[in-house]
Each structure stands twice: as C-alpha cells, then as structure tokens.
N, C-alpha and C positions, 0 to 999 in steps of 0.2 A: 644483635647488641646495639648497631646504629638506631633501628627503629626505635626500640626503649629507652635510648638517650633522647631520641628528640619525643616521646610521647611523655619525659617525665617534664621533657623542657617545655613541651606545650600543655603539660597540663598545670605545670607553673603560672602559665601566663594566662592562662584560662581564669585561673582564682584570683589571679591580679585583675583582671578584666571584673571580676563578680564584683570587688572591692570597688573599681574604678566608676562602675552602671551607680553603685550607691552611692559615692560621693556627688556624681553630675544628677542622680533624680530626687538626690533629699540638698540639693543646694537650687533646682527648678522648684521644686516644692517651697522653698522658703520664699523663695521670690515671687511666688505666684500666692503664695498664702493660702495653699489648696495643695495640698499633698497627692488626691485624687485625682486632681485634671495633671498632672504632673507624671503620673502612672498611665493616665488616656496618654498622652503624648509618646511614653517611653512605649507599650505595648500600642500604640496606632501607627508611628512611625517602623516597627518593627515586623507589623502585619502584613505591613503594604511592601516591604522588602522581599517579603515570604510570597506574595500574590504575584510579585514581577517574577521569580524565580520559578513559581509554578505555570504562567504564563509561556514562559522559557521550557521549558522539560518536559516532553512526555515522557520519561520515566519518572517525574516528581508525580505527575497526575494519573501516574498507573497506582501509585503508591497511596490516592486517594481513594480511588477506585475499591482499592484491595479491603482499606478499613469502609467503606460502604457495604461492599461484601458481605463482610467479618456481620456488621451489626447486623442486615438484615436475615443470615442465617442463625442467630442466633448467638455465634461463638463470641461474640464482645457486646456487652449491656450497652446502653447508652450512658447510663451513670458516671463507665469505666472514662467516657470520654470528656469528662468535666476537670481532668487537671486542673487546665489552663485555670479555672477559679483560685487554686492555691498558689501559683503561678502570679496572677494578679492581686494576689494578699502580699507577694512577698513586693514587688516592687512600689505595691502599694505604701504599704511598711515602712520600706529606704527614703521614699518619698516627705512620708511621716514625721520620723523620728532621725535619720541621720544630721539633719543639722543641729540638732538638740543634744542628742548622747555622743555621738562622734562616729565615725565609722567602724572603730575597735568595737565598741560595746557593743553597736551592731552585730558585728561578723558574731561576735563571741555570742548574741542569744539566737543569733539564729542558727549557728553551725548544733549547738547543745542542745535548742528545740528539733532540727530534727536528727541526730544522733538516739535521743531517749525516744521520738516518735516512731522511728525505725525498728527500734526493738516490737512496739507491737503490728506495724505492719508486717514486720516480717514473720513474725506469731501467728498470725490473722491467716498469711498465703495468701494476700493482697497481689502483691507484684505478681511476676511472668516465672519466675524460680519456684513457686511455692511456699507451703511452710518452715521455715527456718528455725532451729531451735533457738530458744535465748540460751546464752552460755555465760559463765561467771564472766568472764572477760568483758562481752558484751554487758553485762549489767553494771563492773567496775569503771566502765569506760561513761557510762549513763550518771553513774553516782559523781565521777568527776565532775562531767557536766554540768550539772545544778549546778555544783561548789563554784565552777566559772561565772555561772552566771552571777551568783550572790555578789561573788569580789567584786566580777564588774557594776554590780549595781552601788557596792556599798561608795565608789567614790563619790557619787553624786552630781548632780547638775553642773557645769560649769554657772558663772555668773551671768553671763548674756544666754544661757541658754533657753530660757522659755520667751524672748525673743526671737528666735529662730524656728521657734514650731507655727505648725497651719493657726491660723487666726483660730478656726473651731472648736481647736483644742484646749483653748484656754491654757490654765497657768498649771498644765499638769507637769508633774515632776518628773525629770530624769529617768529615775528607777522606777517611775511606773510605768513612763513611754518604754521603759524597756521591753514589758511583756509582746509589746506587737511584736518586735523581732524574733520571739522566743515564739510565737501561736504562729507567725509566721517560716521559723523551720520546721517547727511540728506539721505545718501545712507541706512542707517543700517533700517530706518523705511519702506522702498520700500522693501526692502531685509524681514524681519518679515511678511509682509505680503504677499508676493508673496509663501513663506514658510508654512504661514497658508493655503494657500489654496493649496497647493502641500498637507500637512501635513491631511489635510480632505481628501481627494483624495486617498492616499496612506498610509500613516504612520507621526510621527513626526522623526522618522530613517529614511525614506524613504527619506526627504524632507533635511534630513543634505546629506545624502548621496551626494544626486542630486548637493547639495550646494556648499561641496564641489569640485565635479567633473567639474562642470564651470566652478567653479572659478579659478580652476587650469590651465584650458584650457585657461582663459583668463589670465592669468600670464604670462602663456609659451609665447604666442604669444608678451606681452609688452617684455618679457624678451629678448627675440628674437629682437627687434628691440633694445635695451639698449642695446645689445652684438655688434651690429653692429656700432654703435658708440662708445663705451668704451672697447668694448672689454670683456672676460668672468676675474673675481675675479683673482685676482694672487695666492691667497691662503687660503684655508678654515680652521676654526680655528679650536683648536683639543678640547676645551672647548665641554665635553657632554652636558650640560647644556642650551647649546647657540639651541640647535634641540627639543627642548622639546618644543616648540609654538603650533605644530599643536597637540600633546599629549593632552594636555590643552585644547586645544579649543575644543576636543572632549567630555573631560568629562566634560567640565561646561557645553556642549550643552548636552546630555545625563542627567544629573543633573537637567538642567532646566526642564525636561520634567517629573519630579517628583514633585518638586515644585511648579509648576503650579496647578496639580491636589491637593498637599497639602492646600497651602494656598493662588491661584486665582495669575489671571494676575497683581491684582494692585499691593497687597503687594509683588509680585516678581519682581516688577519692583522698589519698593522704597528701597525692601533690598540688589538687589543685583544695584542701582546705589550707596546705601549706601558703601556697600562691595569697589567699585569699588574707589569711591574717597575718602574714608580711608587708604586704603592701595595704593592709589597713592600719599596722601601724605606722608605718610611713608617711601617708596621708595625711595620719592625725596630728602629727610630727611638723612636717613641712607645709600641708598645705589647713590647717586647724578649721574643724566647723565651730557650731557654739564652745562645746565643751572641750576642758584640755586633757590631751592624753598624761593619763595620773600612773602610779604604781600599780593601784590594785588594777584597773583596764587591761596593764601590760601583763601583771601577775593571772589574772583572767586569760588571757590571749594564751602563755603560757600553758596553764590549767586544761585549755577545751584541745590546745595540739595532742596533749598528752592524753587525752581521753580518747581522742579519735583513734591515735595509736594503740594504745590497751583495749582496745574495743575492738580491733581488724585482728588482733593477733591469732584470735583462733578460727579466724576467717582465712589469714596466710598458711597458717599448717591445713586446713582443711583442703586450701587449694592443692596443697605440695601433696596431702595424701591424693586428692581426684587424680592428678598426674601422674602418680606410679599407681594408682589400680588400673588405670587406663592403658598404661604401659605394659603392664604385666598381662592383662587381656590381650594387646596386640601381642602380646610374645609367644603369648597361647595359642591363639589365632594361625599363628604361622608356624607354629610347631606341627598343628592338626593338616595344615597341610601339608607340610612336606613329608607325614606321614603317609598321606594320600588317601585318607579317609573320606573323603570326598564330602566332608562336612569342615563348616566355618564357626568358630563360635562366638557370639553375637555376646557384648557388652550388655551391660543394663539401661544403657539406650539407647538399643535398638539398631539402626543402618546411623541414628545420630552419633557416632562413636567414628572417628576418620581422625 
C-alpha cells in the first residue's frame, strides 16, 4: 500500500515534469527563433547525461550489449529501434508551438493524438504485449479525444501569439500549430512501443539510451537543413533554466520505470496524464506563454482526462480478471500437489506465471 502511494505520488510528478520540459523548450524555442535547435539542446543535453551514466555502469552497458544481441540474432528489427525519432517530433513540437497555443492546448493534443494512435498500435501487436483488442470503451475514450482537441483549438491564438512562434513559421495560426502536438502524440504511442520491445531486448536504460541517441541524430540533420535557410540563432540566452529540458526528461523517464513496477501501466498512465494537465494549467495560469488559458482550453483539459479514463476502464477489469485467473491457477496448482500427483499445472504462461 505504501509503494502505491508513493508510485501514484511519483507518477504525479512525472506528468508535472512532461508539462514543466514543454514550458522551458517552447519558451528556449521562442528565444532562439528555431524551435529545432531548441529540441538539439533539450535531447543533446540529455544524451550526454545518459553516456555519463553508461560510462558509470557496467550493468547499464550489459543492457546494451543485450539489444545488440537481440538485433543481430534476429529477434528485434532495426526499424523497432528508431523510437527515439517520435521522441524527437515530440520535443520538437513543445519547442514549436508551446509558446504560441500555451502549454494546456499542448498537453491536450498530444495526450488525444496518442490515446486514438494507441488504439491502432495496439490493433497492429506493434508493442511487446501483442494484439490488443479495440473495445467500445477504448473507442468512447478516442471519440472524446478529437472533441478535446476541437474545443481547445476552437479558442484561438491569443493576441501576441504568432510573435512567439519560430521565425520559420511564419504567421501560422493557433489552431493549426495545433496539429504538431496532435502528430506528435500519435508519434509518442509508435515511440512506447518500439521502446518496449527494445526495453525486453536489452534494458528499459537501454531503450532510453537508444531513444535518445536517434533522436538526436534526427535533429541534427532537420537542424541542418533549418540553418540553411534561416541561418544558425543570433544569440543564445544566458537564462540556466532555459537547458534543463533534457535533465527532465531523463528523470521522469528513469522515474517512470519504477512506477510501472509500483503500481502497473494503467494507473501510471492516469496519474501521470493527471500530473501533466494539472500542472499545465497551472503554468498557463501563473506563469502565461503567448496565448491565454480561455474556457474552452480548460473545458478541453477537462474533455481528454475524461477520455483517458473511459478508455482504461476495460483495461482495469481486464487487469482484475488476469489477477483472479492467475489466482485460481495457483490454487489449482497447489491443490494438485498436495494431492501428490506429482504433477504441477502450468498457467498459460508457461514458468512466466509466479
């Protein structure tokens, strides 16, 4: 019971943490007028956190080991190991558009982009679980979703706000910069599960490792081509504060990876979207980017908590049923012996059943 108190408390602060990385890399992004070299900093500062830490461990570096392994026998593609590109859409994204739409409208199209992407990943038997049925619930929870996103899109730009976007971008609107954050959840759900199966393969260290090191490489290279046309930042801001993106984004994903084993996939997914669009409106509240936090944003916010929830619910009885068929196997199990049958009976998976 203590662990699950503090897995739901840290996975609170985890989503507070997702909300906090997008306010400090779409407020370096306005300043730099390059949303992209703004994303190189957050994922290159972040990299390099990851390479001390494997320099440090030979159990971080068995864990790389294991996914070389995996790839060269076959059992992981190398495709599977390109996360990290969805990875670096999304910070890209926050970099983008958070000082423009605000960090609420943010949370809310990326949490909704990937909520509805998940459904066909998990269709697909993309992740490390396999195929997943889609269920009404899971579809009611997807149809919310859009509805979030429309409200939040329908308040619109604040007045300063397409001052606040990358120079590149010209004078796009509000509700269109919206779609990054929306292509970018639908990315975040490809991303999780190309990561699970890196993360079975080698480590869930392993699997950030890897995450990051793409994604960086796929930075450099847009960066690269955004320098060619705009040219590189005239001046980088001396604010410490403005560099700590990719600090963050290491330890909520380190974070996450206790959580999980605390208190399972679902409730780490309600507390820390909880975490995430609490402390996004908060931000938008006290500390305001372009745009100001309106009704519909908050009505939005509102809108996607409630779909995440309708959308887990037949994921939570599914859990409660694995628990008691699990249970009822062991009870079998030990029934057969103390018969003395000198037979055990094995679960539907296998020795993985303890």
């Amino acid at each position: 019971m203590v662990l699950r108190r503090w897995g739901l408390g840290l996975g609170l602060l985890i989503g507070a943490g997702v909300a906090v990385q997008g306010r400090i890399n779409g407020e370096l992004g306005a300043r730099l007028a390059d949303g992209v070299a703004a994303a190189v900093v957050s994922f290159g500062s972040g990299f390099v956190l990851l390479l001390i830490a494997v320099a440090l461990s030979p159990r971080l570096r068995a864990g790389l080991r294991g996914v070389r392994v995996a790839v060269a026998a076959g059992e992981l593609r190398r495709w599977q190991l390109l996360g990290g590109l969805c990875g670096a859409l999304f910070v890209a994204s926050q970099s983008l558009t958070v000082a423009a739409v605000g960090v609420t409208a943010f949370t809310v199209g990326a949490v909704s982009g990937q909520l509805v992407s998940s459904l066909v990943v998990d269709r697909l038997g993309v992740g490390p679980q396999g195929r997943t049925p889609v269920t009404a619930a899971r579809l009611g929870g997807a149809g919310l979703a859009v509805g979030a996103v429309l409200l939040a899109a329908s308040s619109g730009p604040g007045s300063d706000a397409e001052a606040t976007t990358a120079s590149w971008l010209g004078d796009t609107a509000g509700p269109v910069l919206l779609i990054l954050p929306v292509l970018a959840g639908i990315g975040l759900a490809w991303q999780q599960a190309w990561n699970g199966r890196v993360g079975t393969a080698g480590s869930p260290f392993a699997a950030t490792v890897i995450n990051f090191g793409i994604g960086l490489l796929g930075l450099l290279v847009i960066e690269a081509l955004v320098l060619i046309r705009i040219g590189p930042p005239a001046e980088f801001p001396r604010e410490p504060w403005l560099y700590l993106g990719g600090a963050i984004g290491v330890l909520f994903i380190a974070a996450g990876v206790l959580v999980v084993r605390w208190v399972g996939v679902l409730l780490m997914g309600l507390s820390t979207v909880a975490g995430q669009l609490t402390t996004s409106v908060l931000l938008d509240w006290l500390l305001p980017a372009g745009a100001p936090l309106s009704p519909a944003k908050l009505a939005g916010c509102g809108l996607t908590l409630t779909a995440v929830v309708v959308a887990t619910l037949q994921s939570g009885r599914s859990e409660l049923t694995a628990n008691s068929e699990t249970a009822q196997v062991r009870d079998r199990a030990g029934a057969g012996r103390r018969r003395g049958s000198g037979r055990s009976i094995r679960g539907p998976f296998g020795r993985g059943l303890r």
